[in-house]
C-alpha positions as CSV (number, residue, x, y, z in Angstrom):
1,X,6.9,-7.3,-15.1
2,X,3.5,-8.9,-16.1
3,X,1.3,-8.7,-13.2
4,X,1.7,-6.8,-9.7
5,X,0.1,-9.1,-7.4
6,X,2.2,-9.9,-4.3
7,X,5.7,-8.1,-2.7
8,X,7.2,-11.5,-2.7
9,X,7.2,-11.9,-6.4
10,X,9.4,-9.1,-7.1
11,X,12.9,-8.4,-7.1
12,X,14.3,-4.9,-5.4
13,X,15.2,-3.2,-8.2
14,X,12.2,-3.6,-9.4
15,X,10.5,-1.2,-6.5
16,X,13.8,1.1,-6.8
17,X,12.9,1.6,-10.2
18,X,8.6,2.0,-9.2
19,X,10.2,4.4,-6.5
20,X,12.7,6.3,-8.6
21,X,9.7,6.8,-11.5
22,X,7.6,8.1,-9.3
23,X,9.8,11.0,-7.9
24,X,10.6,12.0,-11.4
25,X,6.1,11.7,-12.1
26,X,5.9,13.7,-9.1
27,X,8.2,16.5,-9.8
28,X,6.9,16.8,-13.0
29,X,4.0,15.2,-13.8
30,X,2.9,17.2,-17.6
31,X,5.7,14.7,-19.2
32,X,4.1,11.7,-18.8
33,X,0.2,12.7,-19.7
34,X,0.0,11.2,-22.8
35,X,1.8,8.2,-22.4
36,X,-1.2,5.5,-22.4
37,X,-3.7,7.8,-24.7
38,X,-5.8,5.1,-26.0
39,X,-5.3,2.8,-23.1
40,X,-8.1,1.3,-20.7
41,X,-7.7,0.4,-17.1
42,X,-10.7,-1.9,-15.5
43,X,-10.9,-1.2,-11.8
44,X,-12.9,-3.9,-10.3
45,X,-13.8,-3.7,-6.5
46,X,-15.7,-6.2,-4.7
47,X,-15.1,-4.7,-1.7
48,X,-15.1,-0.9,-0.7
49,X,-12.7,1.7,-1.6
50,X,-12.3,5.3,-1.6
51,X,-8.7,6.2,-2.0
52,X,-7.2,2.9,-4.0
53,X,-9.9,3.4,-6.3
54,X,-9.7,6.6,-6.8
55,X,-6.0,6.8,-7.4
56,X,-6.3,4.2,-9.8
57,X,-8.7,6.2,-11.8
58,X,-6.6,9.3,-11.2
59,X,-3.4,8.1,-12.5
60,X,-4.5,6.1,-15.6
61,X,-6.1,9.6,-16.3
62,X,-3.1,11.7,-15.5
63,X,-1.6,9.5,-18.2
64,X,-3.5,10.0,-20.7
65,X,-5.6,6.8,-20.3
66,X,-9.5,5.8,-19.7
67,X,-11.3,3.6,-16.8
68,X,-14.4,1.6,-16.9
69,X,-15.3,-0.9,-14.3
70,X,-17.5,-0.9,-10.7
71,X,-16.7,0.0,-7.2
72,X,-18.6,-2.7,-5.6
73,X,-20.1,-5.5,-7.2
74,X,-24.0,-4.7,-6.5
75,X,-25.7,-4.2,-10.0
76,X,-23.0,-6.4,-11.3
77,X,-23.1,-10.0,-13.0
78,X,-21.1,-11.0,-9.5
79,X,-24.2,-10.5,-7.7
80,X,-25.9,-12.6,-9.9
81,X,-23.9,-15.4,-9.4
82,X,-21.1,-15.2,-11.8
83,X,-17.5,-16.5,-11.4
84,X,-14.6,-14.5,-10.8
85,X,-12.8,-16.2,-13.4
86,X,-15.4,-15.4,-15.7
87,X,-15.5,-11.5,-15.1
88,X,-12.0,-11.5,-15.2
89,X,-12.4,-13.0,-18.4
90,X,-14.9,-10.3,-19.4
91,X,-12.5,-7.3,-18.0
92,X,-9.1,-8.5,-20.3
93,X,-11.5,-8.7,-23.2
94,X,-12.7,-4.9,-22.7
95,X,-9.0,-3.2,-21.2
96,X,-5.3,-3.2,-21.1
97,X,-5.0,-3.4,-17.9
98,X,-6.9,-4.3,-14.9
99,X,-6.9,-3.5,-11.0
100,X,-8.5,-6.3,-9.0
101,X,-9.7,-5.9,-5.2
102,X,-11.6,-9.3,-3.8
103,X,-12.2,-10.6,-0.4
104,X,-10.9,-14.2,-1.0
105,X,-7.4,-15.0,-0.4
106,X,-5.5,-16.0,-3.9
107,X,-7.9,-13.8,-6.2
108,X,-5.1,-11.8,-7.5
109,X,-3.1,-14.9,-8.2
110,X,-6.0,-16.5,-10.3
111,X,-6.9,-13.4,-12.0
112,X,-3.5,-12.7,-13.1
113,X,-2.9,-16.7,-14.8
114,X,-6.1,-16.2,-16.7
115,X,-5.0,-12.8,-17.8
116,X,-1.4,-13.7,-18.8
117,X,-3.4,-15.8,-21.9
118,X,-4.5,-12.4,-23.4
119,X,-1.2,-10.6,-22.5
120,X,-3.1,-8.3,-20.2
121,X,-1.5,-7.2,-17.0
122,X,-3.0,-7.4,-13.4
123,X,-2.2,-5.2,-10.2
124,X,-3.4,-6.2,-6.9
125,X,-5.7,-3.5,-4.9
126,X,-5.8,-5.3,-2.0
127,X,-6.8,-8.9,-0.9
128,X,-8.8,-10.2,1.4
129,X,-7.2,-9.8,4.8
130,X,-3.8,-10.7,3.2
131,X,-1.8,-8.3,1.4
132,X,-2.3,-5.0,-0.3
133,X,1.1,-4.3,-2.5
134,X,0.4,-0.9,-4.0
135,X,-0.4,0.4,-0.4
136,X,3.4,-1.0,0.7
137,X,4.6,1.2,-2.4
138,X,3.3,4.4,-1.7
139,X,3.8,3.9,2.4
140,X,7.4,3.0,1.7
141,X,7.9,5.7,-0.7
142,X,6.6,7.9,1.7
143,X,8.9,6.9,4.4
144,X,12.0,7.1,2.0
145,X,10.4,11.4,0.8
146,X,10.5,12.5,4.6
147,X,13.3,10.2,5.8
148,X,15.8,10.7,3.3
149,X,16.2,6.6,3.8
150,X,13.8,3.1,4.3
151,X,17.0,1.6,6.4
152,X,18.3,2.1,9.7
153,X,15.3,3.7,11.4
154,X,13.1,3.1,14.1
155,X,9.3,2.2,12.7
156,X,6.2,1.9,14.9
157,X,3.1,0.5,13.6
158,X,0.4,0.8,15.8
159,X,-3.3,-1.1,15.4
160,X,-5.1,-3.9,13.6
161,X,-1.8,-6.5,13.3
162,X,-3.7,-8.7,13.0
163,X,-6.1,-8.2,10.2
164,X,-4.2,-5.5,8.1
165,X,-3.7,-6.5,4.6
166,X,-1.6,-3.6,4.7
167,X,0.8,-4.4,7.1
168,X,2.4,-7.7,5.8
169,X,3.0,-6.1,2.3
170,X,5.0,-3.3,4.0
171,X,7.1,-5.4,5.9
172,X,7.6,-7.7,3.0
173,X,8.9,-4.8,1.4
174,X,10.9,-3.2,3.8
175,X,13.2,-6.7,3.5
176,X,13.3,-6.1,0.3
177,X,14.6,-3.3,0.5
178,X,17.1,-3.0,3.2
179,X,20.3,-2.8,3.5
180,X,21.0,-1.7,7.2
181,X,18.8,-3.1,9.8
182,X,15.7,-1.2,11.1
183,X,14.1,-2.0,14.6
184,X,9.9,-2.4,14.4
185,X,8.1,-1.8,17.2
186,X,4.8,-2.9,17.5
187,X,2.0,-1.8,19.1
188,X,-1.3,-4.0,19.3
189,X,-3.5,-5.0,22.1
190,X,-3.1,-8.8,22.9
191,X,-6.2,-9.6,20.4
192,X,-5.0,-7.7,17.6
193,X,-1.2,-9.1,17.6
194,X,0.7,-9.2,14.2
195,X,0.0,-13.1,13.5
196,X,2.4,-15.6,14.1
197,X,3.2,-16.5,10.7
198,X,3.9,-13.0,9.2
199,X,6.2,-12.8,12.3
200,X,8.3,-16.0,11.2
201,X,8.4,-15.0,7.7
202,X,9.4,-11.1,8.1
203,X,11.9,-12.7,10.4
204,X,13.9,-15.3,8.4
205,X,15.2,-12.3,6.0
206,X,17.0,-11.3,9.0
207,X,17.0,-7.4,8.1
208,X,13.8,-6.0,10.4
209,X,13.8,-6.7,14.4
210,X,10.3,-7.1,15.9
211,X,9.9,-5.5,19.3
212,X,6.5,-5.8,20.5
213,X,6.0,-2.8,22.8
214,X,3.1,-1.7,25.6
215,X,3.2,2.0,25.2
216,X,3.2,4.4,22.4
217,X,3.7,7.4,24.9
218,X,6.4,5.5,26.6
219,X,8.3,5.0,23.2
220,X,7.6,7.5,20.7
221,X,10.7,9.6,21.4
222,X,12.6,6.8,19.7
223,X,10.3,6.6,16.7
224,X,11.2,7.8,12.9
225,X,7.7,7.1,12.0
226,X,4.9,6.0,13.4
227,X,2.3,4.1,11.3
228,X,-1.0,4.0,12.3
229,X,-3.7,1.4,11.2
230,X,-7.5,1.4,12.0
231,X,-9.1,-1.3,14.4
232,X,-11.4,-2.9,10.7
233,X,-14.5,-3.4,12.9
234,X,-15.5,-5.5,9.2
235,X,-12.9,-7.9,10.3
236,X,-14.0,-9.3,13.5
237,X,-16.4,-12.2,13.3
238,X,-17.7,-11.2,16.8
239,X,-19.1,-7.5,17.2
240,X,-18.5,-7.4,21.1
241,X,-14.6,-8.8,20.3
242,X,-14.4,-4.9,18.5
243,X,-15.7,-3.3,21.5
244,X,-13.5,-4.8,23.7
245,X,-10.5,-3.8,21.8
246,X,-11.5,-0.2,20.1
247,X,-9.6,2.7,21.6
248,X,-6.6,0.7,23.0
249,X,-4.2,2.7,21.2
250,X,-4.9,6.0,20.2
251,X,-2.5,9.0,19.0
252,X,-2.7,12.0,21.4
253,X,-1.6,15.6,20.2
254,X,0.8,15.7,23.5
255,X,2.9,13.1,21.8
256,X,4.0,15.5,19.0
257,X,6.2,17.4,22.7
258,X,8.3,14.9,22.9
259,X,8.8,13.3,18.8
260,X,12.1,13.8,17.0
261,X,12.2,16.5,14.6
262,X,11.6,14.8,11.7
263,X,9.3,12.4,12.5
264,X,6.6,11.4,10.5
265,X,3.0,10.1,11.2
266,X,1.4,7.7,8.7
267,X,-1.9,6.2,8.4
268,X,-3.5,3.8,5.1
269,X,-6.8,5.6,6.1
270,X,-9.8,5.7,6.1
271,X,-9.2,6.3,10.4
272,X,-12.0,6.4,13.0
273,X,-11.0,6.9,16.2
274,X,-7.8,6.5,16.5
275,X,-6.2,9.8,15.1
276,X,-8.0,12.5,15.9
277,X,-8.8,15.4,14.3
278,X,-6.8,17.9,16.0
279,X,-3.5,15.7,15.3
280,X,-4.2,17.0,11.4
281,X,-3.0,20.2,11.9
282,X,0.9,19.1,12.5
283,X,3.9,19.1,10.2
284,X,4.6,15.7,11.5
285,X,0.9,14.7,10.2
286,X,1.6,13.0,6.4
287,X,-1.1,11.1,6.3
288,X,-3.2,13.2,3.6
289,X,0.2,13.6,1.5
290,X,0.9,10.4,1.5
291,X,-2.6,9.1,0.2
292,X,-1.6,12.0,-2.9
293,X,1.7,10.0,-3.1
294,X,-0.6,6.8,-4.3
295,X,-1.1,8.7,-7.3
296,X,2.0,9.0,-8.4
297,X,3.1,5.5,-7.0
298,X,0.5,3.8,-9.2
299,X,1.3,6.4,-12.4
300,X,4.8,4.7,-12.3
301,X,3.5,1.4,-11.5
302,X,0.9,1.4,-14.7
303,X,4.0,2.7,-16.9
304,X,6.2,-0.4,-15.6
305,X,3.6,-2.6,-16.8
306,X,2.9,-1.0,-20.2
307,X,5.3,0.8,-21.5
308,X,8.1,-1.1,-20.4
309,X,10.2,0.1,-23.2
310,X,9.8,3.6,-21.9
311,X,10.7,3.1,-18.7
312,X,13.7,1.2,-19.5
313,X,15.1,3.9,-21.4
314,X,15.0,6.6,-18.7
315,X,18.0,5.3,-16.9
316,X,16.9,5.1,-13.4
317,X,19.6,4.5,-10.7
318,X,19.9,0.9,-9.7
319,X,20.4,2.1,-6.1
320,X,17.6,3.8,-3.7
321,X,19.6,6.1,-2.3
322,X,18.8,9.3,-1.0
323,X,15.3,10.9,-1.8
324,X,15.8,13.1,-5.0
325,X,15.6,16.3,-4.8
């Protein structure tokens, strides 16, 4: 694995393997902390961050490694002008890996080219509107810890469809990964609707059904999980077009009567409105552990990258399987 820029670009036993790692990181984490002593991660954002970033830092950390880099590009050569091919230049000069979030579609894709020259890895946090890879790891991861499983279930996602970057990558993934059909239901007001090319090409895998659906309260009795995205008021190039569709879905605490038992409720945070703070309180709430997940998810990621050899000599399984306990 050179660079972790897109879903697509990966086979599955490459995420069973990211997956597997990172339940063994998780369960004990002291055996891996000085695995990249010496190493440097760059963490580059050009747009905001609090908990990719973060993570990032914390599990090059947790292994032993360094950071250096900026979490927005203020006070940066980019401000002055400079080229994103020439900081990403810069960055594989300075580190041995680097973690790239941009607003323009294709950045990851043209950092990682210039970066395969110097034999320095790139990862993905996020791009543009598009995709956001890692994210789909540590969701997905978090659906197969509480559901014993990522096939055969019943997933809503509920919000911004049509902006999420993180949305697409988890769907991508979930094809990858499947071996029994899941149902998706999706709920989105008419403005926000899951765009009509994600649709067609989640769809030609053949291995998720896409059930758009009016009602949360009407449906979540069928629900495994329900994953929750903001309304990205950033997004919308019209500020009365966010007004208009703010609050259409929104999770109430009376849901939780009528949920299965072990349902789960996810979220990418950061949330604004449409969680609200009493739902936090639940056992069905995962949101906060599955943010802590990204940690280890990106520990096991950073390891695939770099110390290949290492990782090939644990003898993961091959198959996903049930979560390890």
């Amino acid at each position: 694995m050179k660079s972790f820029i897109s879903i697509l670009d990966h086979s599955p036993e490459d995420f069973i393997s990211i997956l597997h790692l990172a339940a063994r990181i998780k369960k004990e984490p002291e055996k891996y902390a000085h695995e990249l002593d010496g190493k440097i991660l760059a963490n580059l954002f050009y747009e905001s961050s609090t908990r990719t970033s973060l993570s990032f830092q914390s599990a090059m950390q947790r292994l032993g490694g360094s950071v250096l880099g900026f979490a927005t590009k203020v006070g940066t050569s980019a401000d002055k002008g400079e080229s994103l091919t020439d900081t990403i230049h810069m960055a594989v000069g300075y580190s041995d890996i680097v973690v790239l979030r941009h607003p323009k579609r294709g950045s990851g894709k043209l950092a990682s080219e210039i970066s395969s020259e110097y034999n320095v890895p790139v990862i993905s946090g996020g791009s543009g509107s598009q995709t956001h890879p890692t994210q789909s790891l540590l969701d997905i991861y978090s659906i197969w810890e509480t559901q014993n499983r990522v096939d055969g279930l019943t997933i809503g996602i509920s919000g911004d469809l049509r902006y999420s970057r993180t949305i697409p990558s988890l769907l991508q993934l979930f094809n990858k990964l499947s071996s029994e059909q899941s149902n998706i239901h999706l709920f989105a007001h008419d403005l926000l609707k899951l765009p009509d090319q994600v649709r067609y090409e989640i769809l030609q895998e053949k291995k998720l059904v896409l059930i758009d659906k009016p009602s949360i309260e009407d449906d979540i009795s069928n629900l495994d999980v329900l994953y929750f995205t903001r309304i990205q008021r950033e997004r919308f190039p019209d500020d009365s077009m966010y007004q208009d569709v703010r609050g259409a879905f929104v999770f109430q605490e009376s849901y939780f009567e009528r949920v299965k038992p072990n349902f789960t409720l996810l979220h990418p945070l950061p949330r604004v409105d449409e969680i609200g703070y009493g739902v936090d309180k639940s056992k069905h709430a995962y949101y906060f552990k599955q943010a802590k997940n990204g940690v280890f998810v990106r520990m096991s990621l950073i390891l695939h990258l770099l110390k290949s050899d290492l990782v090939s000599g644990l003898n993961l399984p091959k198959e996903l399987g049930n979560f390890p306990k």
